[in-house]
N, CA, C and O atoms as a MOPAC input file, in Angstrom:
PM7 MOZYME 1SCF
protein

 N    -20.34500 1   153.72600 1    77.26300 1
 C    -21.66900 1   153.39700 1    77.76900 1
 C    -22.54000 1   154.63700 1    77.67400 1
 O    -22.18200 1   155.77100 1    77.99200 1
 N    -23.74100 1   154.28200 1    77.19200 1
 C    -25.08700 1   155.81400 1    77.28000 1
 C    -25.37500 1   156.08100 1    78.44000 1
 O    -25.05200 1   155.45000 1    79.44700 1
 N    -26.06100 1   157.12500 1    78.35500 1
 C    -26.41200 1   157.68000 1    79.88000 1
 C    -27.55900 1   158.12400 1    79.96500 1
 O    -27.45300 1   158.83200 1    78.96400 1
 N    -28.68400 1   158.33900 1    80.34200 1
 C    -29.51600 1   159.05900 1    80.64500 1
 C    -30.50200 1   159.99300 1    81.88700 1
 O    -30.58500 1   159.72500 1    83.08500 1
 N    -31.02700 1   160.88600 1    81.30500 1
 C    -31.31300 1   161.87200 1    82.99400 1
 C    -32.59200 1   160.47200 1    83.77600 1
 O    -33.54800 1   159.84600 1    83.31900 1
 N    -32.15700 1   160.50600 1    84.60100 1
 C    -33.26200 1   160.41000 1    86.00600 1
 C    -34.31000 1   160.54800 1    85.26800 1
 O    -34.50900 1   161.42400 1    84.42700 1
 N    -35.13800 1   159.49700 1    85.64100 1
 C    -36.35500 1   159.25900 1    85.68500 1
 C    -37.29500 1   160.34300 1    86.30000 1
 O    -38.19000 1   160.97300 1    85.73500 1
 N    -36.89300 1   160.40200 1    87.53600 1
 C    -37.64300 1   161.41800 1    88.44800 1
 C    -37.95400 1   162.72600 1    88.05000 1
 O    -36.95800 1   163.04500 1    87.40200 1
 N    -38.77100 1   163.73600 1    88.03900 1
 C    -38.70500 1   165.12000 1    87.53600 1
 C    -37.91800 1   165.76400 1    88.27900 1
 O    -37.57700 1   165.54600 1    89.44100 1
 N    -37.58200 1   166.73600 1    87.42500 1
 C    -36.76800 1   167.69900 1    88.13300 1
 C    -35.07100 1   167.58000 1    88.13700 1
 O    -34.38600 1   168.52900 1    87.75700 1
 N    -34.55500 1   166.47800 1    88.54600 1
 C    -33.70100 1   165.48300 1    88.99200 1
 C    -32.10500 1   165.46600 1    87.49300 1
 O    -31.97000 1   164.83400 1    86.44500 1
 N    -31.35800 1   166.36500 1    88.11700 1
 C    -30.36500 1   166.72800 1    87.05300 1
 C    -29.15700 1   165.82800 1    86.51100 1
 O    -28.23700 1   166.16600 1    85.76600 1
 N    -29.57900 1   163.86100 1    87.44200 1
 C    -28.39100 1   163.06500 1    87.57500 1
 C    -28.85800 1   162.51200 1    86.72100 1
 O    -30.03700 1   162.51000 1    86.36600 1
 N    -27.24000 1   161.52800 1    85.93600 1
 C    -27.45100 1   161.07400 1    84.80600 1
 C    -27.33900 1   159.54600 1    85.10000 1
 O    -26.55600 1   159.10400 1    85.94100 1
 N    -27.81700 1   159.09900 1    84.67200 1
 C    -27.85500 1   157.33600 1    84.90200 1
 C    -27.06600 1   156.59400 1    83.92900 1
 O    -26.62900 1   157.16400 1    82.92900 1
 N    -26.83100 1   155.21500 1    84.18200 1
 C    -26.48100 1   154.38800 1    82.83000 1
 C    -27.96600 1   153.82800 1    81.71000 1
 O    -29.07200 1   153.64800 1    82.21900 1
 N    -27.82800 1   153.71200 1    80.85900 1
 C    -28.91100 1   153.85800 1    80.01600 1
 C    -29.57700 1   152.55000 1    80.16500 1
 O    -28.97300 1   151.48000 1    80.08400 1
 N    -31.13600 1   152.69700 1    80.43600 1
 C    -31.63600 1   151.42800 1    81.45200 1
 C    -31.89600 1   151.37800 1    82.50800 1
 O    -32.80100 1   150.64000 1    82.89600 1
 N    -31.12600 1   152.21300 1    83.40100 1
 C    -31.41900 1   152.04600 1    84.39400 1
 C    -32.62500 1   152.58100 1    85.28600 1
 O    -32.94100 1   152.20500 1    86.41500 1
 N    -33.34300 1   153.76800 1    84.31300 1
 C    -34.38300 1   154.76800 1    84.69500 1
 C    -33.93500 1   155.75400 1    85.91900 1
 O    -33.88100 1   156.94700 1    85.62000 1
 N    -33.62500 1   155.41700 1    87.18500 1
 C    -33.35400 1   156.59400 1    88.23300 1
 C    -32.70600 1   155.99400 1    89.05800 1
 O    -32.74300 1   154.82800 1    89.45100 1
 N    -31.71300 1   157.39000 1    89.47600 1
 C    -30.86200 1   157.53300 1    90.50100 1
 C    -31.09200 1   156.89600 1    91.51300 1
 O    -32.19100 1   156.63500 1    92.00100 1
 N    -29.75700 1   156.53100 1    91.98500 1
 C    -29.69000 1   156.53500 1    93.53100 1
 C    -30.25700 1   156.84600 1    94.67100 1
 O    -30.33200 1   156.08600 1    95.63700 1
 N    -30.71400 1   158.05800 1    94.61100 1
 C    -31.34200 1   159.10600 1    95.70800 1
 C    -33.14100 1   159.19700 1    95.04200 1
 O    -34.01200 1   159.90200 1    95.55300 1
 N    -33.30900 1   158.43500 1    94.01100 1
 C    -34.97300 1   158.41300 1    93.31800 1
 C    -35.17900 1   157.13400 1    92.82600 1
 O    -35.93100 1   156.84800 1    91.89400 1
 N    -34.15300 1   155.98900 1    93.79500 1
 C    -34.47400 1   154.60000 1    93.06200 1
 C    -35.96400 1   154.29700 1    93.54300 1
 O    -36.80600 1   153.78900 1    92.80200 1
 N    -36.21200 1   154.69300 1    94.96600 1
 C    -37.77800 1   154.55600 1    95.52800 1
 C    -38.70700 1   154.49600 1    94.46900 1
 O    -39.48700 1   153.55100 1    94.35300 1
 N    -38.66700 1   155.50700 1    93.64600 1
 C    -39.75500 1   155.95300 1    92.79400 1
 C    -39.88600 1   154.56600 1    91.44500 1
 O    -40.96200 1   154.35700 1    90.88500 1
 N    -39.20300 1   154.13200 1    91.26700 1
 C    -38.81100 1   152.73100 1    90.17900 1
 C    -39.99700 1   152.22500 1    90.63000 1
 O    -40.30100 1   152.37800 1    91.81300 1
 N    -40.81600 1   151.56200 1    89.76300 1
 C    -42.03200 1   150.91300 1    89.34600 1
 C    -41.64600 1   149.47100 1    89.83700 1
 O    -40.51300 1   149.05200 1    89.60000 1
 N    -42.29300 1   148.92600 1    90.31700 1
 C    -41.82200 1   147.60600 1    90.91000 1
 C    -42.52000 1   146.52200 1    89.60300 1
 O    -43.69600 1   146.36400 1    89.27700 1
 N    -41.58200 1   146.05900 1    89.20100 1
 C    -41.80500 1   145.03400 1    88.33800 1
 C    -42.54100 1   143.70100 1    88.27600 1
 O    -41.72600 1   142.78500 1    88.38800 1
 N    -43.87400 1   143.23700 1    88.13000 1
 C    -44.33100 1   142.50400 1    88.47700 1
 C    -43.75900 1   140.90000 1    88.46100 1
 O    -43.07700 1   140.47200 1    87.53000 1
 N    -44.18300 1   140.00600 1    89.75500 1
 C    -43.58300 1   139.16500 1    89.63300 1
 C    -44.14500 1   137.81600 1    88.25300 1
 O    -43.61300 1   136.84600 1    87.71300 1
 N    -45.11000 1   138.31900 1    88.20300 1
 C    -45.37100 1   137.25300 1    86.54900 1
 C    -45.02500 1   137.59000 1    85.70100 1
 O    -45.02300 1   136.75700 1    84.79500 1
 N    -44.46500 1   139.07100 1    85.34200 1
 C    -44.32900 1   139.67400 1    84.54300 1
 C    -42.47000 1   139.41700 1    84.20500 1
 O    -42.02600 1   139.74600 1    83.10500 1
 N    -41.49000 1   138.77600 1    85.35000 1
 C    -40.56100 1   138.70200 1    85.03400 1
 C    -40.85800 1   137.29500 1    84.86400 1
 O    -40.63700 1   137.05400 1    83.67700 1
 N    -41.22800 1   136.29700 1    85.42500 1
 C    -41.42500 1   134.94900 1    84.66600 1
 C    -41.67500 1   134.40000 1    83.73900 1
 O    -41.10400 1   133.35800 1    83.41700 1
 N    -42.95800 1   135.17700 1    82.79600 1
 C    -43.42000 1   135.25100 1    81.42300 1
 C    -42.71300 1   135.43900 1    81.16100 1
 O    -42.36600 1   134.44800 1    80.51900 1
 N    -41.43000 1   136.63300 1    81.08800 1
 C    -40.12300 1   136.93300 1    80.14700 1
 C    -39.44400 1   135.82600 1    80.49700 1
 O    -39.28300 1   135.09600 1    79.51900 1
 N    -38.90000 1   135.32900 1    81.65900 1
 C    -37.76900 1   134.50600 1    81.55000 1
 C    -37.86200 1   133.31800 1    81.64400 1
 O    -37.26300 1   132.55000 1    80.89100 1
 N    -38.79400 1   132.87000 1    82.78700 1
 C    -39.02700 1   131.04600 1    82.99600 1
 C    -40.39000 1   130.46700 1    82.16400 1
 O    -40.59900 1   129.27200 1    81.95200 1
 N    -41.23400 1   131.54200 1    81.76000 1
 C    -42.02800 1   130.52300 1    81.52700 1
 C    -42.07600 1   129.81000 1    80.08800 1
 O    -41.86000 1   130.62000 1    79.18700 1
 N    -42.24800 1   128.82300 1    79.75600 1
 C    -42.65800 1   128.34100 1    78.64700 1
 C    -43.17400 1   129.15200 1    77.70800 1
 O    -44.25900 1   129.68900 1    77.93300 1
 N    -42.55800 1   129.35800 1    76.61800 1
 C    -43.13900 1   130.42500 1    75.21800 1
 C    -44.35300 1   130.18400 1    74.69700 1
 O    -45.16000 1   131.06200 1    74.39000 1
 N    -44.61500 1   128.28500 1    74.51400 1
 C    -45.44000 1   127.91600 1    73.83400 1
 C    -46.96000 1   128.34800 1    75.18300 1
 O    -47.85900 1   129.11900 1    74.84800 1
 N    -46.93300 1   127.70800 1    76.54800 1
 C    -48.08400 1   127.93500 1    77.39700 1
 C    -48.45300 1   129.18700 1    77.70500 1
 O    -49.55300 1   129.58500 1    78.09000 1
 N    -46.87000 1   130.13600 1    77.39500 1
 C    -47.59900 1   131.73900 1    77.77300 1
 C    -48.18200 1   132.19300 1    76.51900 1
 O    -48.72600 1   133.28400 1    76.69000 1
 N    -48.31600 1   131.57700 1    74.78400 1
 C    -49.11900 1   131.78200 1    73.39400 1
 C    -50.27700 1   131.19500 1    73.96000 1
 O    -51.22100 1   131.96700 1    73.79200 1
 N    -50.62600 1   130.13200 1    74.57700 1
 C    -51.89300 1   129.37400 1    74.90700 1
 C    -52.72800 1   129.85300 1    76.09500 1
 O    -53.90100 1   129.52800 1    76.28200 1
 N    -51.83900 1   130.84500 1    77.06100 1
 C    -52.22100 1   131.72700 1    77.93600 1
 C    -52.97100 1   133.05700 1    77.54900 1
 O    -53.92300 1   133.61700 1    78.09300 1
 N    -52.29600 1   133.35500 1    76.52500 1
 C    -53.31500 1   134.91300 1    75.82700 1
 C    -53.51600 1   134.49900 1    75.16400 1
 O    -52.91700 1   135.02500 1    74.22600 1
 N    -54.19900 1   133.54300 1    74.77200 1
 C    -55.20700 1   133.10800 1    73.27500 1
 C    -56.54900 1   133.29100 1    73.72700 1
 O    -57.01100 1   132.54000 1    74.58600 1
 N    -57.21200 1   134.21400 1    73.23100 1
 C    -59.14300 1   133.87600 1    73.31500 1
 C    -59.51200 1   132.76500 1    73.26200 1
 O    -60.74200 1   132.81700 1    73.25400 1
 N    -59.14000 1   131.61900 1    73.21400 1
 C    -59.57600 1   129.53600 1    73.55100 1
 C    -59.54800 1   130.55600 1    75.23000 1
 O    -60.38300 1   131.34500 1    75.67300 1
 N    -58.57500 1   130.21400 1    75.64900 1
 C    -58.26800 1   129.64300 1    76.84600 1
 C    -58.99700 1   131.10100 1    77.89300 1
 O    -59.68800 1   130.84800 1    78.88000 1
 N    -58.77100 1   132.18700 1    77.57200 1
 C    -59.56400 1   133.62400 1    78.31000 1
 C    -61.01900 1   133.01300 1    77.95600 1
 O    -61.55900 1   132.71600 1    79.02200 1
 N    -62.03900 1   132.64900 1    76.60900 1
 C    -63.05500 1   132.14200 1    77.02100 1
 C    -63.31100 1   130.55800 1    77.90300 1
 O    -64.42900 1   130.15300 1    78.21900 1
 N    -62.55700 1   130.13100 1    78.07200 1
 C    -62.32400 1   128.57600 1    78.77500 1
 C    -62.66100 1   129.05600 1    80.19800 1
 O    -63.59500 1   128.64500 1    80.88700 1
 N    -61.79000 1   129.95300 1    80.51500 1
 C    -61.31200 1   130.48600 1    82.13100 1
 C    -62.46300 1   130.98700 1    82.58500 1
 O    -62.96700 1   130.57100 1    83.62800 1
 N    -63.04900 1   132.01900 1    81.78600 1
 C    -64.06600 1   132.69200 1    81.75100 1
 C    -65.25200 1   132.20900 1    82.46100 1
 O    -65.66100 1   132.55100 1    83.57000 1
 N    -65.88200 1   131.09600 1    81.38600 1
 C    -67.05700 1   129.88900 1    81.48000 1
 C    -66.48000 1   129.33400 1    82.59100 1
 O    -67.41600 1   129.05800 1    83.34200 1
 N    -65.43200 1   129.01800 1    83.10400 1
 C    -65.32000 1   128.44800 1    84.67100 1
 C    -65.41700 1   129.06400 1    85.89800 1
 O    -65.99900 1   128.67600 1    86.91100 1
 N    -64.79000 1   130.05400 1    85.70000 1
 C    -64.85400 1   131.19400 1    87.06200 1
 C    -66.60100 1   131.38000 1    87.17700 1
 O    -67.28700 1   131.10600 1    88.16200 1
 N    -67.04100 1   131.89400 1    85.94600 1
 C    -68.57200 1   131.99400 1    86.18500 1
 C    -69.72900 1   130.74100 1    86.85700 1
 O    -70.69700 1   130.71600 1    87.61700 1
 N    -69.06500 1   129.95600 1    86.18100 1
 C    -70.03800 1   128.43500 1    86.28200 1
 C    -69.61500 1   127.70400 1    88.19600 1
 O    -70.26100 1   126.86800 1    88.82700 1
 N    -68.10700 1   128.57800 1    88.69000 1
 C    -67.64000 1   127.87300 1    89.51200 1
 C    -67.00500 1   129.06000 1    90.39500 1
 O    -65.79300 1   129.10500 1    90.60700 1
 N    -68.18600 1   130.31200 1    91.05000 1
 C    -67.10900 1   131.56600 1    91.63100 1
 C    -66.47600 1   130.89900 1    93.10400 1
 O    -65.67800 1   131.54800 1    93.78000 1
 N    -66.85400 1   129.77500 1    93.43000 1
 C    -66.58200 1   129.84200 1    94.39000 1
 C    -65.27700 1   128.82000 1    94.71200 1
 O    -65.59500 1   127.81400 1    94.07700 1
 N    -64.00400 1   128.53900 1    95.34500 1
 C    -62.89600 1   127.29600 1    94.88000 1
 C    -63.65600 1   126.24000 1    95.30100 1
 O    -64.43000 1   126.27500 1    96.25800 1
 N    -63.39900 1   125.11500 1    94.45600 1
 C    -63.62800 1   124.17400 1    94.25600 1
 C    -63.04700 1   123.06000 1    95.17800 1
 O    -63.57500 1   122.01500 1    95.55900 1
 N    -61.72700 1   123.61200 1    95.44500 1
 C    -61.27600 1   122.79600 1    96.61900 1
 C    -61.69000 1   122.79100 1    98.31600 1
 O    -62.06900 1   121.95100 1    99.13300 1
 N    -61.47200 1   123.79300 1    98.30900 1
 C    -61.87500 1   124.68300 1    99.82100 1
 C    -63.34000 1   125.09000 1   100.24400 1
 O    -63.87100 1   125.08700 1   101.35400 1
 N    -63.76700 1   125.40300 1    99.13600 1
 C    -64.90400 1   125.98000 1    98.75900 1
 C    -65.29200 1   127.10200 1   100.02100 1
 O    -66.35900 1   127.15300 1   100.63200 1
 N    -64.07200 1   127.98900 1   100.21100 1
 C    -64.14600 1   128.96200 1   101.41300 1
 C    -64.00200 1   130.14500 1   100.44100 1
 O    -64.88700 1   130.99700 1   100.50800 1
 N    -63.26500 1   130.27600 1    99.77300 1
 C    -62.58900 1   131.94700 1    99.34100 1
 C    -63.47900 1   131.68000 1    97.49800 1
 O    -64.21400 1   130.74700 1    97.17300 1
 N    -63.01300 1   132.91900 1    96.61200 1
 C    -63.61900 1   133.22600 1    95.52200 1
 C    -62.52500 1   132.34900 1    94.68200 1
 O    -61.38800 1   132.09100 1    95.07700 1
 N    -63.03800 1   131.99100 1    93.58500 1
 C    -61.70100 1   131.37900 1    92.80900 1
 C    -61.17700 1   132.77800 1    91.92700 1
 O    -61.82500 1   133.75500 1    91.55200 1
 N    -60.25800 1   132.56000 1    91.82700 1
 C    -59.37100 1   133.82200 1    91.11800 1
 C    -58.23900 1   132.53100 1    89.97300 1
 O    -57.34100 1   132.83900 1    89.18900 1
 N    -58.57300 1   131.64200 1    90.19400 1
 C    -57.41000 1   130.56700 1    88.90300 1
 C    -58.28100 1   129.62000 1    88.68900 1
 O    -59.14300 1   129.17200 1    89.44500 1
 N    -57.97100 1   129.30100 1    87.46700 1
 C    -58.19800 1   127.77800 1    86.84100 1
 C    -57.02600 1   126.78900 1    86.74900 1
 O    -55.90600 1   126.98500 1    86.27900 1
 N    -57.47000 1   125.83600 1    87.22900 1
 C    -56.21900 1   124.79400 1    87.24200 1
 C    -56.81800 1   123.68000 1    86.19600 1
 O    -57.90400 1   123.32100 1    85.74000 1
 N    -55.31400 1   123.33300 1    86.09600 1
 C    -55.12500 1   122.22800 1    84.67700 1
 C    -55.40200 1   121.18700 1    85.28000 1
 O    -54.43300 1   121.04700 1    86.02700 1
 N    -56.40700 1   119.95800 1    85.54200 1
 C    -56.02100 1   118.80100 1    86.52700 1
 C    -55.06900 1   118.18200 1    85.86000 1
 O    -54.10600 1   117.81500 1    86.53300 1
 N    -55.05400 1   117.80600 1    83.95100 1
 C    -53.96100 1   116.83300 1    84.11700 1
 C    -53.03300 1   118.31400 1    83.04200 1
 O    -53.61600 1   119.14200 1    82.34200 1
 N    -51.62100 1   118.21200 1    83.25000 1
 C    -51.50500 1   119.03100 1    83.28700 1
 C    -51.09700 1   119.84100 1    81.59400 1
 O    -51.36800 1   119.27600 1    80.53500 1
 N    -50.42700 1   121.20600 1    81.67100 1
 C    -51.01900 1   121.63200 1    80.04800 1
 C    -49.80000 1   120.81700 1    79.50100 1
 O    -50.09800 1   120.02500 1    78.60700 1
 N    -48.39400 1   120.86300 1    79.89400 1
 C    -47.64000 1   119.87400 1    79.08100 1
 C    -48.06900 1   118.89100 1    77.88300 1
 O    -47.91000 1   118.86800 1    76.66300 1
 N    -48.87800 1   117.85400 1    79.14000 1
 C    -49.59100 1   116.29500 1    78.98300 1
 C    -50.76200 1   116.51500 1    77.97400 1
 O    -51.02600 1   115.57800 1    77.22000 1
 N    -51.70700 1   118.01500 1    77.86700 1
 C    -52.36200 1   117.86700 1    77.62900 1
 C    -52.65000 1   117.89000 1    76.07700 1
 O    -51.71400 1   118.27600 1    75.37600 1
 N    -53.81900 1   117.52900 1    75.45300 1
 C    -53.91600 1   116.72200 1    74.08100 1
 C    -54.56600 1   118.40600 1    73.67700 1
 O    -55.27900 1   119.00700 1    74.48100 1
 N    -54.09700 1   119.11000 1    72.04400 1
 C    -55.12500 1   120.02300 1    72.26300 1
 C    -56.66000 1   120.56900 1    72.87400 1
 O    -57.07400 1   121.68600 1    73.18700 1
 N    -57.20800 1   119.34200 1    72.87500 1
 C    -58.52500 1   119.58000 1    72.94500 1
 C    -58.52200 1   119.59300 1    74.38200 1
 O    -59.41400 1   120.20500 1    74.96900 1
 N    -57.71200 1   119.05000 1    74.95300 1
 C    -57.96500 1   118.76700 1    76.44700 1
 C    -57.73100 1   120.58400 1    77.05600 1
 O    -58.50500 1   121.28900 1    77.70300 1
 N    -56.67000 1   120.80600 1    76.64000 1
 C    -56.44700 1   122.49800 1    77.22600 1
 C    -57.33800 1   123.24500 1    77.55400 1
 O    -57.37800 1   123.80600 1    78.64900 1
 N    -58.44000 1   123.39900 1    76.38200 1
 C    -59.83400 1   124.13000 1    77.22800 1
 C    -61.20500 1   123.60900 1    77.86400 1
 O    -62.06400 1   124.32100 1    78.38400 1
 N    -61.23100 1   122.32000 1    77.72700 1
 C    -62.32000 1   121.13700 1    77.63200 1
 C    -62.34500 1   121.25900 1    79.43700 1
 O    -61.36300 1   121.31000 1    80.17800 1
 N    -64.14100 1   121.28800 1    79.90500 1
 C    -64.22800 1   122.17400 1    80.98500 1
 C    -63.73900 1   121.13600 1    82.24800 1
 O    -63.34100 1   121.55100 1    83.33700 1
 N    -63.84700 1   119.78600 1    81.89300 1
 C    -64.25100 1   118.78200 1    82.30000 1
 C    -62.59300 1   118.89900 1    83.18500 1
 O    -62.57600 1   118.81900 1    84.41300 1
 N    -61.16800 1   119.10800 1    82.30700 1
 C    -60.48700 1   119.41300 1    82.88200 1
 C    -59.80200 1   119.97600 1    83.80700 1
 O    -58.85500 1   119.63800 1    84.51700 1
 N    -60.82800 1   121.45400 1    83.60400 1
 C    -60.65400 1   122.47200 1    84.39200 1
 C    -61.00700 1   122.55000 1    86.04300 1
 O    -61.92200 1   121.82900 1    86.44400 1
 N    -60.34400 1   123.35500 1    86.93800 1
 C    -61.15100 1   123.26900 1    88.12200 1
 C    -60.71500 1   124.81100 1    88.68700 1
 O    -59.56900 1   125.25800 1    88.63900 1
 N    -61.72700 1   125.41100 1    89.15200 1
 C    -62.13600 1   126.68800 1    89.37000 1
 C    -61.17400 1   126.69400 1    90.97700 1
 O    -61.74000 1   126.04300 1    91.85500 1
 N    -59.96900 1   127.28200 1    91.35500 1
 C    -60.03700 1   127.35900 1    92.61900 1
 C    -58.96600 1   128.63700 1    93.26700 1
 O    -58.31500 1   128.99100 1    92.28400 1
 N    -58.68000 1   129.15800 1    94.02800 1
 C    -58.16300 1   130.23100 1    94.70100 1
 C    -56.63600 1   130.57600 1    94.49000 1
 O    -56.21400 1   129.88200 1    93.56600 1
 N    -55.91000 1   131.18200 1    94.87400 1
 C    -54.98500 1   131.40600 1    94.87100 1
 C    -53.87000 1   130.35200 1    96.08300 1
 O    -52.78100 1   129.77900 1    96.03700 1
 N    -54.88400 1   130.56600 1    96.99200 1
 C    -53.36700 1   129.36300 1    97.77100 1
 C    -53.96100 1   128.09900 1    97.38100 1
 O    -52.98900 1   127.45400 1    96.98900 1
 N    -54.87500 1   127.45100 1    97.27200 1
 C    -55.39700 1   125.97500 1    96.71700 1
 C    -54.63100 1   126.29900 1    95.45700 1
 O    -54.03400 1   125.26800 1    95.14300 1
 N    -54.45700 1   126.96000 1    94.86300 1
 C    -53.96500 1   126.32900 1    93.55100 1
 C    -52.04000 1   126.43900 1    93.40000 1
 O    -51.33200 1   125.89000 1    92.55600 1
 N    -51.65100 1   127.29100 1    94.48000 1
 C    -50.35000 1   127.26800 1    95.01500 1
 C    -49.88500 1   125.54400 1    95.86000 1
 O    -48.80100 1   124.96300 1    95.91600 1
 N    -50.69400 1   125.32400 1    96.18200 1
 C    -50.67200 1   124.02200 1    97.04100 1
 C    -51.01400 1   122.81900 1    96.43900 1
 O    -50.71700 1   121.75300 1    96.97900 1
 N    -51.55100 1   122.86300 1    95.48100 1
 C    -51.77300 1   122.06000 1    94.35400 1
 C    -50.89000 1   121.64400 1    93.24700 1
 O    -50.90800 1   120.49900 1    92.79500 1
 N    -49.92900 1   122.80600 1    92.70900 1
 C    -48.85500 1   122.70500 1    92.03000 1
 C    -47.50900 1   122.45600 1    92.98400 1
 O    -46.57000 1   121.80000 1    92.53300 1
 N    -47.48100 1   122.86000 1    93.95100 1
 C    -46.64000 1   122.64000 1    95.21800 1
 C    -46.10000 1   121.18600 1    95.26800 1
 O    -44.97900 1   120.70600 1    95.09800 1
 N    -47.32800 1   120.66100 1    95.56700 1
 C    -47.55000 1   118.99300 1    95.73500 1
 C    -47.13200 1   118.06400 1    94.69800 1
 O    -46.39500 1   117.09400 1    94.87400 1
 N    -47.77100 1   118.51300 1    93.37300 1
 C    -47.27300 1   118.32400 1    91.97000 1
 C    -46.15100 1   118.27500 1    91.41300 1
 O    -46.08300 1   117.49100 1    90.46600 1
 N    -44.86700 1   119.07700 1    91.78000 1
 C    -43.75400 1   119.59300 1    91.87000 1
 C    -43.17400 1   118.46800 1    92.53900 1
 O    -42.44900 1   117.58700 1    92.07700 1
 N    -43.70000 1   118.67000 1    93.94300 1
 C    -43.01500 1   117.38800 1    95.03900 1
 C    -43.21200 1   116.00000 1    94.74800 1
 O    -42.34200 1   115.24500 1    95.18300 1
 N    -44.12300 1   115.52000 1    94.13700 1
 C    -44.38600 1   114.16700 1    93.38700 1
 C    -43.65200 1   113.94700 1    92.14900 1
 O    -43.49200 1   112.87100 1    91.57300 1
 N    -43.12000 1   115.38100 1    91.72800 1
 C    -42.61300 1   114.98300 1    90.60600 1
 C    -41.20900 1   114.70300 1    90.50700 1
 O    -40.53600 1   114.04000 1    89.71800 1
 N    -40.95900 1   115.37600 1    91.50400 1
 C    -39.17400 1   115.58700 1    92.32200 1
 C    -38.52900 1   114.09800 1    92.84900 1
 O    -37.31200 1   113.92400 1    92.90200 1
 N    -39.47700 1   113.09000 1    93.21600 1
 C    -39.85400 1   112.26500 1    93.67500 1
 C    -39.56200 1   110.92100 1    92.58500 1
 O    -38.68600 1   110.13500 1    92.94600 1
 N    -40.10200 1   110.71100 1    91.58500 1
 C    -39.99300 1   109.76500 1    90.52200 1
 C    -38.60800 1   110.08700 1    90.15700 1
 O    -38.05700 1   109.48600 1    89.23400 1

């Protein structure tokens, strides 16, 4: 197995290769974002290509602007666009087509797929 020094400066211990830092400098390890391990592992290949495509960043765009405020709640800023029917189902054209879209927050749109999930668990 490879080895390499600690991440940390200074820091004369050798690690297994990968692992970035010691024991005594694991603190310092970059905390890995949590979308950032989902995109790698759970999410769909094809929706995370349709996720960084310029369609869908100008789609999002024209909604957040046209709609800063959620749409559901209409209390907090929207920070997501939600799919009403969803991107699976949806027909190309439907994916960025605004009519679909709905401008709304972070827990409305947690509670929205929540529900979605549970209806679907359900059939």
């Amino acid at each position: 197995m490879t080895s390499q020094a600690c991440k940390y400066p200074m820091c004369p211990t050798y690690v297994p290769a990968g692992t970035g830092f010691c024991a005594a400098h694991a603190e310092f390890a970059p905390v890995q974002p949590t979308n950032q391990f989902y995109d790698q592992h759970k999410r769909d290949q094809e929706a995370k290509r349709f996720y960084d495509s310029a369609a869908w960043q100008r789609a999002r765009h024209i909604r957040l602007v046209a709609y800063p405020v959620c749409e559901l709640c209409e209390r907090a800023w929207s920070t997501t666009v939600h799919h009403r029917i969803p991107l699976a189902d949806c027909t190309p054209e439907q994916r960025t087509e605004q009519d679909n879209l709905q401008a709304c927050c972070s827990p409305c749109h947690s509670a929205v797929e929540a529900e979605r999930r549970r209806i679907a668990s359900c059939t």
